[in-house]
Residue frames as qw, qx, qy, qz and C-alpha x, y, z in Angstrom:
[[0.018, 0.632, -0.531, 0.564, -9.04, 5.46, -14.16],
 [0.461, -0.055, -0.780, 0.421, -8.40, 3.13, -11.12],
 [0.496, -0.706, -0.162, -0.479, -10.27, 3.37, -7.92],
 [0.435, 0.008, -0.767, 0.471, -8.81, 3.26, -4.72],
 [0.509, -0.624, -0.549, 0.224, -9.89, 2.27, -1.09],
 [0.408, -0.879, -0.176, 0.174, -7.78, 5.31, 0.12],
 [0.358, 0.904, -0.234, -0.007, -5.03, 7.50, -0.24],
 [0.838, -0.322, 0.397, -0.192, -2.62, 5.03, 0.97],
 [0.801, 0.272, 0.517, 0.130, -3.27, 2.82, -1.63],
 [0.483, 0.873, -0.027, 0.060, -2.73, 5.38, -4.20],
 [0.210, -0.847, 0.482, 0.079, 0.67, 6.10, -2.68],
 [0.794, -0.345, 0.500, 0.031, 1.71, 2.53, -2.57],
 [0.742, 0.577, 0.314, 0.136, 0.60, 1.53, -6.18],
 [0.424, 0.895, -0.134, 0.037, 2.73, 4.40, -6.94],
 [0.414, -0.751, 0.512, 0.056, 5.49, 3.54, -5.06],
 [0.679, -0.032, 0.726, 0.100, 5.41, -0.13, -6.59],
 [0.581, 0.737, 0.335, -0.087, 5.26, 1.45, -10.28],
 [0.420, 0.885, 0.110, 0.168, 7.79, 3.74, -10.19],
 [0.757, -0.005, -0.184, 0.627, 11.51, 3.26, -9.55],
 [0.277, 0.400, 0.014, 0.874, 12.13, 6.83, -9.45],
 [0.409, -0.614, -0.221, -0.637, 9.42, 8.09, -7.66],
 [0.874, -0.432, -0.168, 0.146, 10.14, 5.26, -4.54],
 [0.769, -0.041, -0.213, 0.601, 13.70, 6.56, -4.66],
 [0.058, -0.465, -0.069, -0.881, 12.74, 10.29, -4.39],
 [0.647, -0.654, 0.018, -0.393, 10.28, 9.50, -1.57],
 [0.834, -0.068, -0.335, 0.433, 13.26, 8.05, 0.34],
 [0.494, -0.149, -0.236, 0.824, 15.12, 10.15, 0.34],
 [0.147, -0.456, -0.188, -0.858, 12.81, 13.10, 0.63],
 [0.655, -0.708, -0.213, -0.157, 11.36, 11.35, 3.91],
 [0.738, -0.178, -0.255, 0.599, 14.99, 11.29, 5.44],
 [0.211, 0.266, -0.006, 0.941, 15.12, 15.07, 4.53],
 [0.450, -0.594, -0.269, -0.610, 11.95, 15.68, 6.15],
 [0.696, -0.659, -0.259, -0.117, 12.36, 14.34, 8.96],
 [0.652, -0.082, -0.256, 0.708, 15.82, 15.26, 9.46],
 [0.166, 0.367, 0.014, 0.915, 14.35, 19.03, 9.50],
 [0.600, -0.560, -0.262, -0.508, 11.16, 18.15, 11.40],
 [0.046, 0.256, -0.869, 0.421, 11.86, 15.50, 13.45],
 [0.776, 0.022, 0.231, -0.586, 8.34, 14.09, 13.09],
 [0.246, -0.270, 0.925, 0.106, 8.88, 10.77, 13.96],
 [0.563, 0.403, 0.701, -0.172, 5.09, 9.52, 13.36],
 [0.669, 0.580, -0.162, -0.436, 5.24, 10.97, 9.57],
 [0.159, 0.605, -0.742, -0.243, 8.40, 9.52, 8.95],
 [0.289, -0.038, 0.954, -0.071, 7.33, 6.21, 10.40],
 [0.690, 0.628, 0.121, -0.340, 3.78, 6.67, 7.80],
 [0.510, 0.673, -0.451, -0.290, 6.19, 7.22, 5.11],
 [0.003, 0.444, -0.896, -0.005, 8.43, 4.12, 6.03],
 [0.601, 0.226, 0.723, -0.255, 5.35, 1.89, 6.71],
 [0.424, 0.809, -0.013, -0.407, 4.67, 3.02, 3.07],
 [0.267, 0.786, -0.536, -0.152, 7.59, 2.44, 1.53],
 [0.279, -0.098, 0.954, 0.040, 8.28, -1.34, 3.13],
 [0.713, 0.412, 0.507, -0.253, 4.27, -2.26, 1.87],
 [0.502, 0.785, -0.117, -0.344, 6.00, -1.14, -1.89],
 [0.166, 0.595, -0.783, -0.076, 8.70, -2.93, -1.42],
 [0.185, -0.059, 0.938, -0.288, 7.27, -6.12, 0.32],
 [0.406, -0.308, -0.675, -0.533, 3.61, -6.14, -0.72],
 [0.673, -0.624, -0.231, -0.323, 2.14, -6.19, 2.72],
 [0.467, -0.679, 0.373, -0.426, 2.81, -6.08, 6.72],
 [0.945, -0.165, 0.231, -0.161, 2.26, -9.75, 6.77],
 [0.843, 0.405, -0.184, 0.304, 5.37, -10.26, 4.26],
 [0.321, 0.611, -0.480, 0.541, 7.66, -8.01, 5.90],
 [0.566, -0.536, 0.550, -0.298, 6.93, -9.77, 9.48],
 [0.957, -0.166, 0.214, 0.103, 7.35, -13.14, 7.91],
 [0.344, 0.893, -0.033, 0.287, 10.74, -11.60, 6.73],
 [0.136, -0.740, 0.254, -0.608, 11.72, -9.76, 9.85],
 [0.452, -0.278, -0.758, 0.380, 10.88, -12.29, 12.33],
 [0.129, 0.152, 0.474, -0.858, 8.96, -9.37, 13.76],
 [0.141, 0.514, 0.838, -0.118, 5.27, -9.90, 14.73],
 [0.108, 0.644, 0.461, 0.601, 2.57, -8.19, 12.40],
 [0.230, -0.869, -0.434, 0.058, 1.18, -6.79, 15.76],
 [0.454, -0.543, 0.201, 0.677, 4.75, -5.05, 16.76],
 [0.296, 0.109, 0.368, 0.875, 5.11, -3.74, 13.06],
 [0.030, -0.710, -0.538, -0.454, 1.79, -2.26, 13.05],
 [0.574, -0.673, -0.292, 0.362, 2.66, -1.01, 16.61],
 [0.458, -0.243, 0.306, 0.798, 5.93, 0.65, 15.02],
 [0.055, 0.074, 0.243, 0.966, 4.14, 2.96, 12.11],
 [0.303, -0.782, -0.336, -0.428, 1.09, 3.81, 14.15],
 [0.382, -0.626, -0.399, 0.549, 2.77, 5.48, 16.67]]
């Protein structure tokens, strides 16, 4: 069995494994937070969900044109 650094990781790896699973946690954060309204999971779950799709912060600011610090700024509030 794999080790990971943290649960996180585990999430990602899974995210980046499993077509199905990434498209279910979509749209299962959109439902969540459309009933909560908890922005700071939703943004977790999205910070999540770009690193699965992109591979890291650093790709999706050279991307974005938005600076690593400003994304990191965005899903840790």
């Amino acid at each position: 069995m794999k080790k990971y650094n943290n649960f996180e990781d585990l999430i990602i790896t899974d995210l980046k494994s499993n077509k199905k699973y990434l498209n279910f946690f979509i749209k299962q954060s959109i439902k969540d937070f459309q009933e909560t309204q908890n922005l700071a999971a939703f943004l977790k779950d999205l910070k999540y969900i770009a690193e699965a799709k992109k591979g890291s912060i650093t790709n999706i600011s050279r991307e974005s044109g938005i600076t690593r610090q400003t994304l990191y700024n965005i899903f840790n509030k």
